[in-house]
TORKOL-4160 file (C-alpha; in steps of 0.2 Angstrom, whole numbers, padded with zeros to 4 digits, m for minus):
330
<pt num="1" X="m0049" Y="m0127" Z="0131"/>
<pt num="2" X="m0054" Y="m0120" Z="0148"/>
<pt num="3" X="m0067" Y="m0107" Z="0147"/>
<pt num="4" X="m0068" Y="m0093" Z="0159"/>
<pt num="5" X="m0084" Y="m0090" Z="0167"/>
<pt num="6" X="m0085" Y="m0073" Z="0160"/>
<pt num="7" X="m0088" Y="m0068" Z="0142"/>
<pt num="8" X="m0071" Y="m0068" Z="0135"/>
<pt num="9" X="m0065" Y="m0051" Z="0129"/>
<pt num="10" X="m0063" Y="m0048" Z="0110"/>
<pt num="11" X="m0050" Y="m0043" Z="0102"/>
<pt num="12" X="m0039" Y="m0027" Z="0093"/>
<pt num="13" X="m0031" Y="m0027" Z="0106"/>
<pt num="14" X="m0044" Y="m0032" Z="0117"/>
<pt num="15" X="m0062" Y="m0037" Z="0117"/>
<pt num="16" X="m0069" Y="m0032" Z="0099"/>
<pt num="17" X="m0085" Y="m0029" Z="0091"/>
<pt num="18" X="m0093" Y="m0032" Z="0071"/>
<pt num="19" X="m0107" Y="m0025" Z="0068"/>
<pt num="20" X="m0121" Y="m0033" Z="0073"/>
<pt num="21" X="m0137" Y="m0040" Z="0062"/>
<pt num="22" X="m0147" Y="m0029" Z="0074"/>
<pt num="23" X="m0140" Y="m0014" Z="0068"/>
<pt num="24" X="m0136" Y="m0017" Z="0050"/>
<pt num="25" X="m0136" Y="m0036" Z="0040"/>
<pt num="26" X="m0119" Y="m0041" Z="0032"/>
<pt num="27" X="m0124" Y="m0039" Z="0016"/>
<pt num="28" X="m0130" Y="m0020" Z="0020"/>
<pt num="29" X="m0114" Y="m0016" Z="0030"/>
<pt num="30" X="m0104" Y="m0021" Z="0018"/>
<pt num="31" X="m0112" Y="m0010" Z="0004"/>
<pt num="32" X="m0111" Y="0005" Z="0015"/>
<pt num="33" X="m0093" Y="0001" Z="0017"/>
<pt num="34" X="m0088" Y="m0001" Z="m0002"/>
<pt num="35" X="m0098" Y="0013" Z="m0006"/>
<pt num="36" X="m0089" Y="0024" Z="0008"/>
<pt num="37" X="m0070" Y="0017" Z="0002"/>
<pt num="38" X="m0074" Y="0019" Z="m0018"/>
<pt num="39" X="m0080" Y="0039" Z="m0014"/>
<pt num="40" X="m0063" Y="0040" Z="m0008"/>
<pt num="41" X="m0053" Y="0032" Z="m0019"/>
<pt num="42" X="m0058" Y="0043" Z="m0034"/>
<pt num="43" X="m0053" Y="0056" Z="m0023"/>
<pt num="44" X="m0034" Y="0047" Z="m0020"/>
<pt num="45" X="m0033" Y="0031" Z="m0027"/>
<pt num="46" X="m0019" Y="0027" Z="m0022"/>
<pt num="47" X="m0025" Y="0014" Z="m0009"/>
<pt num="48" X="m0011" Y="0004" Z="m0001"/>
<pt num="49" X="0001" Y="0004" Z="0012"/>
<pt num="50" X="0013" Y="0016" Z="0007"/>
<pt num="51" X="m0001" Y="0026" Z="0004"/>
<pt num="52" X="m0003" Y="0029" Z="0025"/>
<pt num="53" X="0009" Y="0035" Z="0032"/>
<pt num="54" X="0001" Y="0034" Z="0049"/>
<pt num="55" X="m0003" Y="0014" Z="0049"/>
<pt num="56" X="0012" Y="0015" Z="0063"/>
<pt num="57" X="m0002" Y="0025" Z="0076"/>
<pt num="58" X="m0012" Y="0009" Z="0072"/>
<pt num="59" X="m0001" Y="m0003" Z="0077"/>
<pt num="60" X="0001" Y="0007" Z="0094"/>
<pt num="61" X="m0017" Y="0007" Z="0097"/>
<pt num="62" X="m0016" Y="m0010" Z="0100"/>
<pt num="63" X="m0004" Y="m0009" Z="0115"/>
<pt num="64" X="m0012" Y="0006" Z="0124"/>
<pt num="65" X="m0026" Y="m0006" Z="0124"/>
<pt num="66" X="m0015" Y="m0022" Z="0132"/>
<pt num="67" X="m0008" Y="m0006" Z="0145"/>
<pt num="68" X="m0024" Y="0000" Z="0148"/>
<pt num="69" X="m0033" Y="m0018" Z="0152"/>
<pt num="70" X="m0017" Y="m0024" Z="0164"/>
<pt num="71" X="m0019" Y="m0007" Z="0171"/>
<pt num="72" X="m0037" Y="m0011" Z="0175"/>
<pt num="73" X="m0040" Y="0007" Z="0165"/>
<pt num="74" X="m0058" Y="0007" Z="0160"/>
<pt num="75" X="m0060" Y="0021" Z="0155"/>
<pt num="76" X="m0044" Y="0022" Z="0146"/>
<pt num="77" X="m0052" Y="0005" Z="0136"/>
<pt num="78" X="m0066" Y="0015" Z="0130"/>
<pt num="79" X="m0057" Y="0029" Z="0123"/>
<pt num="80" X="m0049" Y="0019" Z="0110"/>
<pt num="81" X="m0068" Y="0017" Z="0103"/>
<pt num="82" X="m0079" Y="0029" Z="0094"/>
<pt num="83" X="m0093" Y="0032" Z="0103"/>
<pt num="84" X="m0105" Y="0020" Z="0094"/>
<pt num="85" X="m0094" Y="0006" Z="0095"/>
<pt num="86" X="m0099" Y="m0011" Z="0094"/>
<pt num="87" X="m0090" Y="m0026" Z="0102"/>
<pt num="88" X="m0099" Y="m0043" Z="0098"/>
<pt num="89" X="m0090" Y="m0058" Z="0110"/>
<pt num="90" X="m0086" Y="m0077" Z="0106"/>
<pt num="91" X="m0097" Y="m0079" Z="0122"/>
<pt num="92" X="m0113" Y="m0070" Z="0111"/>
<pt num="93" X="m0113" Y="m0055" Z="0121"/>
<pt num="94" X="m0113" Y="m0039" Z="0111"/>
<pt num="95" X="m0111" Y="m0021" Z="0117"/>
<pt num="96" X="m0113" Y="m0007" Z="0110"/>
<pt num="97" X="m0106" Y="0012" Z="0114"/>
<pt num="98" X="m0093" Y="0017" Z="0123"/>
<pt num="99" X="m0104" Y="0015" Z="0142"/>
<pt num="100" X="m0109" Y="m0002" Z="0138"/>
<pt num="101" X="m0090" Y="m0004" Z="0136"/>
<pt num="102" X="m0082" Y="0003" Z="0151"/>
<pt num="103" X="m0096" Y="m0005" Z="0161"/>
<pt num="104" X="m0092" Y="m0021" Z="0154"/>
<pt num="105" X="m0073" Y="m0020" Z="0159"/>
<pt num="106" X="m0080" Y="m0013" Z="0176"/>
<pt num="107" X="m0087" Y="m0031" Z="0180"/>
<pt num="108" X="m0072" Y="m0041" Z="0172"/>
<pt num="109" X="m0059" Y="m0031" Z="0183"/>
<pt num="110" X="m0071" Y="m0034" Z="0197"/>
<pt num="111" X="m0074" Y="m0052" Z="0195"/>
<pt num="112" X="m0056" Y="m0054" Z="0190"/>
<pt num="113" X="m0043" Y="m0041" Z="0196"/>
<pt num="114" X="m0027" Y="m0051" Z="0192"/>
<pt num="115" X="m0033" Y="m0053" Z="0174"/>
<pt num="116" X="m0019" Y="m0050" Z="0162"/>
<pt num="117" X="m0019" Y="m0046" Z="0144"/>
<pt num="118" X="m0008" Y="m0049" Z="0129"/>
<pt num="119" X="m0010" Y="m0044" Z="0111"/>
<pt num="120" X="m0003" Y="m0051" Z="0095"/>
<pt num="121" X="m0006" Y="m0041" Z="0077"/>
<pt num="122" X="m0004" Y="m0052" Z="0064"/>
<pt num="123" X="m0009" Y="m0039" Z="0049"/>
<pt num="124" X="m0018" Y="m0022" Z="0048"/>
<pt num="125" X="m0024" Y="m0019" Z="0030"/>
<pt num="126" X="m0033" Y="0000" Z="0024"/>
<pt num="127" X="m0050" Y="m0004" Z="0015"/>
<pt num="128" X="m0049" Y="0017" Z="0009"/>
<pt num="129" X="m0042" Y="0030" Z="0018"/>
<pt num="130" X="m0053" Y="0032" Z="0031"/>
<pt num="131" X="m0056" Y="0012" Z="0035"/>
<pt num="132" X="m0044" Y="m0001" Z="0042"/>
<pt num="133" X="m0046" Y="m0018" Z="0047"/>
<pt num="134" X="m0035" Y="m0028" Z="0061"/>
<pt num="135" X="m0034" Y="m0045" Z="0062"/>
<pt num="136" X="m0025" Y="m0051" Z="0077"/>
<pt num="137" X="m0024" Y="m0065" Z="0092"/>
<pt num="138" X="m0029" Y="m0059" Z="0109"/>
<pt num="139" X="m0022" Y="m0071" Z="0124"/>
<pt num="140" X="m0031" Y="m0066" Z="0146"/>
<pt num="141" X="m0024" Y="m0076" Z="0160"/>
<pt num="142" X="m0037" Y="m0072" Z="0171"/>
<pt num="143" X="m0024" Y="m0075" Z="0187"/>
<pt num="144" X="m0006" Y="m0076" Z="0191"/>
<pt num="145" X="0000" Y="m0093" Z="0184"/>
<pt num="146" X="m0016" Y="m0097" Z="0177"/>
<pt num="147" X="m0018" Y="m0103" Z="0160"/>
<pt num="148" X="m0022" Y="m0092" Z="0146"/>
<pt num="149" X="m0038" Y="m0092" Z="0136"/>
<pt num="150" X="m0036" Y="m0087" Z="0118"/>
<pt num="151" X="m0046" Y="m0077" Z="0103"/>
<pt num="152" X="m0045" Y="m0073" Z="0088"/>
<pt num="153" X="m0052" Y="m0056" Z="0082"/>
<pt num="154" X="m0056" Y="m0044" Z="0069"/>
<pt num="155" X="m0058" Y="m0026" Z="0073"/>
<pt num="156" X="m0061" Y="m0010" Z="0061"/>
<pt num="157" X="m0054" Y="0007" Z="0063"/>
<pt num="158" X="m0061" Y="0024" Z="0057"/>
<pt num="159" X="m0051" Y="0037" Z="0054"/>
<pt num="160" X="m0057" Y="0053" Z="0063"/>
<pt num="161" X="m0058" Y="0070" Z="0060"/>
<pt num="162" X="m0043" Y="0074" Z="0072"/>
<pt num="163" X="m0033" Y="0062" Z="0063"/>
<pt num="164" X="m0034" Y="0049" Z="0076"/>
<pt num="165" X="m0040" Y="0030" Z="0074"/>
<pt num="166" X="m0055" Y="0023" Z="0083"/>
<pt num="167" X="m0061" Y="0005" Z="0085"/>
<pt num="168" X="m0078" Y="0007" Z="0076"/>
<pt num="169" X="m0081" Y="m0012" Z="0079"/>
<pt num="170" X="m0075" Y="m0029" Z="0083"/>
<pt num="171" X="m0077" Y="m0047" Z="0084"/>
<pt num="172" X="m0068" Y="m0062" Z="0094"/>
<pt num="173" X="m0070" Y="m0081" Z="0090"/>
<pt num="174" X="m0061" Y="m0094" Z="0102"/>
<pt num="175" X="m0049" Y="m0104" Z="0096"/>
<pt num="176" X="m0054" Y="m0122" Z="0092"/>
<pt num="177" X="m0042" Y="m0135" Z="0100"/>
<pt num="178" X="m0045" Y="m0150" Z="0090"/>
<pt num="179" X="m0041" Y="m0142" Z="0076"/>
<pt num="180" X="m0026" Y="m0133" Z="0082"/>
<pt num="181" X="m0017" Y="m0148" Z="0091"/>
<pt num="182" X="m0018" Y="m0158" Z="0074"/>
<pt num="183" X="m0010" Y="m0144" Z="0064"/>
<pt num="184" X="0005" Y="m0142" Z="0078"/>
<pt num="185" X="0010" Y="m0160" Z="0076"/>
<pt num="186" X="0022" Y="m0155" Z="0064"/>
<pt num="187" X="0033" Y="m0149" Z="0077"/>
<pt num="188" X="0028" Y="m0160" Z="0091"/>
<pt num="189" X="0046" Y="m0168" Z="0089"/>
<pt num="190" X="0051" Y="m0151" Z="0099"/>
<pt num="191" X="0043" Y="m0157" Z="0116"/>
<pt num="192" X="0053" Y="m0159" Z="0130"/>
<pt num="193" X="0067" Y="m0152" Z="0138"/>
<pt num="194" X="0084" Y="m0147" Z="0127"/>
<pt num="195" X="0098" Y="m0136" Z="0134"/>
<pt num="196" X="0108" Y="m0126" Z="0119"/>
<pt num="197" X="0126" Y="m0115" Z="0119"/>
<pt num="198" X="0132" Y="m0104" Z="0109"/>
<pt num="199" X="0148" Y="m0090" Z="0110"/>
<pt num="200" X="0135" Y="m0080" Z="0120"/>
<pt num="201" X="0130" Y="m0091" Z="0134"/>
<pt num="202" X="0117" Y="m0106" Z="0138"/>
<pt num="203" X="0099" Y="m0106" Z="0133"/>
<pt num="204" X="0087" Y="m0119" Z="0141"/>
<pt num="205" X="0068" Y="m0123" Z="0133"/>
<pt num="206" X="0060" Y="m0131" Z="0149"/>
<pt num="207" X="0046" Y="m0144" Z="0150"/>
<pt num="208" X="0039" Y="m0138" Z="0134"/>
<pt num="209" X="0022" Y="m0149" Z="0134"/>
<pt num="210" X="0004" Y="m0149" Z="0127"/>
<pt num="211" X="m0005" Y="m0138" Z="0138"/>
<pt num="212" X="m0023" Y="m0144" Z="0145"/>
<pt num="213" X="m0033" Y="m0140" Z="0131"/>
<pt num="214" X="m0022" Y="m0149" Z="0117"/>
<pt num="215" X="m0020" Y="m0135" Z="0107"/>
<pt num="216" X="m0004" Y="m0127" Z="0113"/>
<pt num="217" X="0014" Y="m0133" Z="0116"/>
<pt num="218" X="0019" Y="m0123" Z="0131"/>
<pt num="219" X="0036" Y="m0119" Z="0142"/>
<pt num="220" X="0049" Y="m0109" Z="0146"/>
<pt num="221" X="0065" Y="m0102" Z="0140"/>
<pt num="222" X="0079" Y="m0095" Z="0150"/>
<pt num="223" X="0096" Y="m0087" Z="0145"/>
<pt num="224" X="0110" Y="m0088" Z="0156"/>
<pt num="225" X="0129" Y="m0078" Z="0152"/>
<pt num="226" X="0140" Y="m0073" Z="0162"/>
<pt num="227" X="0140" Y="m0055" Z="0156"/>
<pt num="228" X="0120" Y="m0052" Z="0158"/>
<pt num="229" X="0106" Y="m0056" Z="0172"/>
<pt num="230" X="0098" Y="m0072" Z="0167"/>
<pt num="231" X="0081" Y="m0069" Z="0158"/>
<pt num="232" X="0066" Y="m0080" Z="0156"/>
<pt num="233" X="0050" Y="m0080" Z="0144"/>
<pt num="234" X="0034" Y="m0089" Z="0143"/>
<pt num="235" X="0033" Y="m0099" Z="0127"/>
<pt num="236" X="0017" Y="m0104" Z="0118"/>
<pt num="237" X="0016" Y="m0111" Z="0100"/>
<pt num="238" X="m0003" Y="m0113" Z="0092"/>
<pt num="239" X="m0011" Y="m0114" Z="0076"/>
<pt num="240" X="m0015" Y="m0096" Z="0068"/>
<pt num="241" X="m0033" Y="m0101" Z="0058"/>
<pt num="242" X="m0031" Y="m0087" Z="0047"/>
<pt num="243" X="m0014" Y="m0089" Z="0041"/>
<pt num="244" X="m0015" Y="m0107" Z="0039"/>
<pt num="245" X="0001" Y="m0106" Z="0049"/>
<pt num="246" X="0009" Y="m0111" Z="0066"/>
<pt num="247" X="0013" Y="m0095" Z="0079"/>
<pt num="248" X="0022" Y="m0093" Z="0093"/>
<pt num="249" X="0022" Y="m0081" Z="0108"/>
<pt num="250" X="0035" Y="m0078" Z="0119"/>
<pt num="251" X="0031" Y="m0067" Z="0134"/>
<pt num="252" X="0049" Y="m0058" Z="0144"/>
<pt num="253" X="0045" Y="m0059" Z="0163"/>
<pt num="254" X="0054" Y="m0041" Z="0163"/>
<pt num="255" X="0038" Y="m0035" Z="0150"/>
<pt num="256" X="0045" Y="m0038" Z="0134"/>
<pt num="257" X="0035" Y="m0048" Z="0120"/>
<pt num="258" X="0037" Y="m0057" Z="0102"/>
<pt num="259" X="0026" Y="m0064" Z="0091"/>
<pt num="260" X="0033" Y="m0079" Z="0078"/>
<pt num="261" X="0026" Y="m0086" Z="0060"/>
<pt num="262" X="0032" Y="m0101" Z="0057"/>
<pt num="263" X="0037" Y="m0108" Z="0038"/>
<pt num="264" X="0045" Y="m0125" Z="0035"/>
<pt num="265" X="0056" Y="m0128" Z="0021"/>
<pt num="266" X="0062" Y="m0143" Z="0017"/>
<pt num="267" X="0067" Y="m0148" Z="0032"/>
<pt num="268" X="0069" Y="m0133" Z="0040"/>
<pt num="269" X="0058" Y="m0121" Z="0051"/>
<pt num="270" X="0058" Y="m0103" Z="0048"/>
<pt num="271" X="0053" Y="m0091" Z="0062"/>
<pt num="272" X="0051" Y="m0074" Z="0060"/>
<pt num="273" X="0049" Y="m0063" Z="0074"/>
<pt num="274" X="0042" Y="m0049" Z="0079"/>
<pt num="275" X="0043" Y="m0039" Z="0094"/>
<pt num="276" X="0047" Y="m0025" Z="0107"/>
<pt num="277" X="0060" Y="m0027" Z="0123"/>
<pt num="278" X="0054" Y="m0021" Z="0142"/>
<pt num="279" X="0061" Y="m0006" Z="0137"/>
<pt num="280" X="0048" Y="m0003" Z="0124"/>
<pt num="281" X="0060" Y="m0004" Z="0109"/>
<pt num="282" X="0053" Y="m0012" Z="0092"/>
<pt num="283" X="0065" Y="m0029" Z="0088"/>
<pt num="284" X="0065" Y="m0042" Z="0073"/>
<pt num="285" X="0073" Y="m0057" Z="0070"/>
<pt num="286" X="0073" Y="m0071" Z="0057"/>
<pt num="287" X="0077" Y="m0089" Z="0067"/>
<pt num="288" X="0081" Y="m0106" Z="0057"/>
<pt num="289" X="0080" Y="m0122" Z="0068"/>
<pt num="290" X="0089" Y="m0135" Z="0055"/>
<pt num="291" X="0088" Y="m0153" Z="0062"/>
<pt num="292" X="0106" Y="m0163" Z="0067"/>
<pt num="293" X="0097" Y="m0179" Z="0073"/>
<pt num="294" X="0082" Y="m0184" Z="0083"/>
<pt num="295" X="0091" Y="m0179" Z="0101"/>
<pt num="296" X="0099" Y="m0162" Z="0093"/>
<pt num="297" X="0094" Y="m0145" Z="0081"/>
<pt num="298" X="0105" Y="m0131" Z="0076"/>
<pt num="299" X="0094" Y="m0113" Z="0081"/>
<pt num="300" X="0100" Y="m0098" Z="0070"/>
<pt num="301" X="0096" Y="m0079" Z="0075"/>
<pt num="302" X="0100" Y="m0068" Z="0059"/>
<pt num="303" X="0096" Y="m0050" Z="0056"/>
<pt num="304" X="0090" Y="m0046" Z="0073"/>
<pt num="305" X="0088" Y="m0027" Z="0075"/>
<pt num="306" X="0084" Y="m0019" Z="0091"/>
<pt num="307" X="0077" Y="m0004" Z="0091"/>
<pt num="308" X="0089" Y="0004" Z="0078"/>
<pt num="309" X="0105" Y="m0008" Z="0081"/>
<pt num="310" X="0107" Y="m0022" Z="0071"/>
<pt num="311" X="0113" Y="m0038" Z="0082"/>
<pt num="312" X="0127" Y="m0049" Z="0076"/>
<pt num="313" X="0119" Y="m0066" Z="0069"/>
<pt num="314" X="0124" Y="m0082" Z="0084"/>
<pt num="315" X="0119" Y="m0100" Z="0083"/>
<pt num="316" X="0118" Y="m0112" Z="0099"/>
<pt num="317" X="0117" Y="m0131" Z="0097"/>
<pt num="318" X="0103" Y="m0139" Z="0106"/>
<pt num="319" X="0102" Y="m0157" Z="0114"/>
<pt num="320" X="0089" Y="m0165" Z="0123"/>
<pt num="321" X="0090" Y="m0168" Z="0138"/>
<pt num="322" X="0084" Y="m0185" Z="0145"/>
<pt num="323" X="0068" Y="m0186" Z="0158"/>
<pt num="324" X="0071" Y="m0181" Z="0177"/>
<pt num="325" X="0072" Y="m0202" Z="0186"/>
<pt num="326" X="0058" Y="m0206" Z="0193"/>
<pt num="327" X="0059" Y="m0206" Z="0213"/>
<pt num="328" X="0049" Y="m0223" Z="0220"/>
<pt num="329" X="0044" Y="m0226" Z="0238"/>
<pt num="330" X="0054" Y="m0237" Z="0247"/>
């Protein structure tokens, strides 16, 4: 994978920070923490996700953090931390407080001003009450066209006083190509170029490849109908370490985004996708690709919901389409 020459940002949206030995050991940390949670929950111990209501501000969090880094807003970035923060990088580097922070983002934006972020949550789960943790996928092209460098991260919330939740610390690991590319093998029969229809209209997947580092299968997809301006999205499948499962991203070129877990069974694959439009609505959908042959798979959309709309469920055949001839000098 190509490494930027600046320390990669962490994650929970963005760059994240644990705790690091030089303020409390592992060991220490996380007996400050179970002692914290289990004083709450003979308080309440009802401890689970129905228990907080407010896990929805926590998801959000995550996307003012992705508005506030392609907005170059540093100190919107340190905002979303408490003021002691800690932010501890693949790279080694580890901040700590809300001025290290902005600082920080004040070099990457001038070293980099066309970095862009984008943020996947794959779960948030509440420790007590007052604790959360985040664990997510965190993807900076550092310029227009540019390929993307990927981390994984853990972050941890702390509920405030005001009823808001703050980053207290977070900590990004790179993805490991080797091991990535091997586990997308089981759908490297996808690569290439296919072209599918459905009543709706005509959706291409174009040049979908390995990407440089091996650990990706990258391309686009455009929708063209008659009724609608065509659309386009960036594609990228990995390997998500943590949930032993592929992912998928899919990036609108109006702003929207998607997020995909793949499950195969038997023969098929089952996406489920997560999401909001350019608009900022939330969408979902559940997607089967079932095999026809080796030049040809059926791709089903079902209970795809749109803000509050549910969508009625299409299908489009897909076929490949054969390698552009090769032009020889005469």
């Amino acid at each position: 994978m190509k490494s930027s020459s600046f320390p990669k940002p962490g994650l929970l949206g963005l760059s994240r920070r644990a705790v690091s030995p030089s303020v409390l050991t592992p060991v220490l940390f996380s007996l400050v923490l179970a002692s914290s949670c289990r004083a709450q929950e003979e308080e309440d111990p009802a401890i689970g996700e129905e228990a907080f209501p407010e896990w929805e501000s926590l998801q959000s969090n995550a996307q003012e953090f992705v508005e506030a880094y392609n907005a170059k807003n540093t100190a919107g970035i340190s905002t979303l931390f408490t003021l002691d923060a800690e932010m501890e990088m693949s790279s080694g580097l580890t901040l700590k407080g809300r001025e290290e922070i902005e600082a920080y983002y004040d070099d990457v934006f001038t070293d980099r001003p066309e970095a862009q972020a984008a943020l996947e949550v794959d779960s948030v789960r509440f420790l007590c009450p007052s604790i959360a943790v985040e664990d997510g996928a965190l993807h900076i092209t550092e310029a227009a066209g540019g390929e993307p460098a990927s981390f994984r991260y853990t972050a941890l919330y702390a509920l405030q006083e005001d009823g808001s939740w703050l980053i207290a610390s977070t900590r990004d690991r790179e993805f490991v190509a080797e091991q990535a590319g091997a586990q997308l093998e089981a759908v490297s029969a996808l690569v290439g170029d296919w072209i599918g229809r459905s009543d709706g209209g005509t959706v291409k997947i174009n040049n979908l490849n390995w990407d440089e580092s091996g650990a990706f299968l990258v391309g686009t997809v455009e929708f063209l109908s008659p009724d609608i301006e065509p659309t386009r999205s960036d594609l990228r499948i990995g390997w998500d370490s943590l949930r032993k499962s592929i992912v998928s991203w899919a990036f609108g070129s109006e702003g929207g985004y998607n997020h995909g877990c793949w499950t195969k069974i038997d023969k098929e694959w089952i996406i489920k996708w997560n999401g909001y439009t350019a608009d900022g609505e939330l969408t979902s959908s559940t997607n089967v690709i079932s095999p026809i042959d080796e030049v040809s798979f059926r791709w089903t959309v079902m209970d795809k919901v749109i803000g509050n709309e549910l969508i009625p469920d299409s299908v489009a055949v897909f076929a490949r389409q054969p390698p552009a001839p090769s032009v020889s000098a005469k």
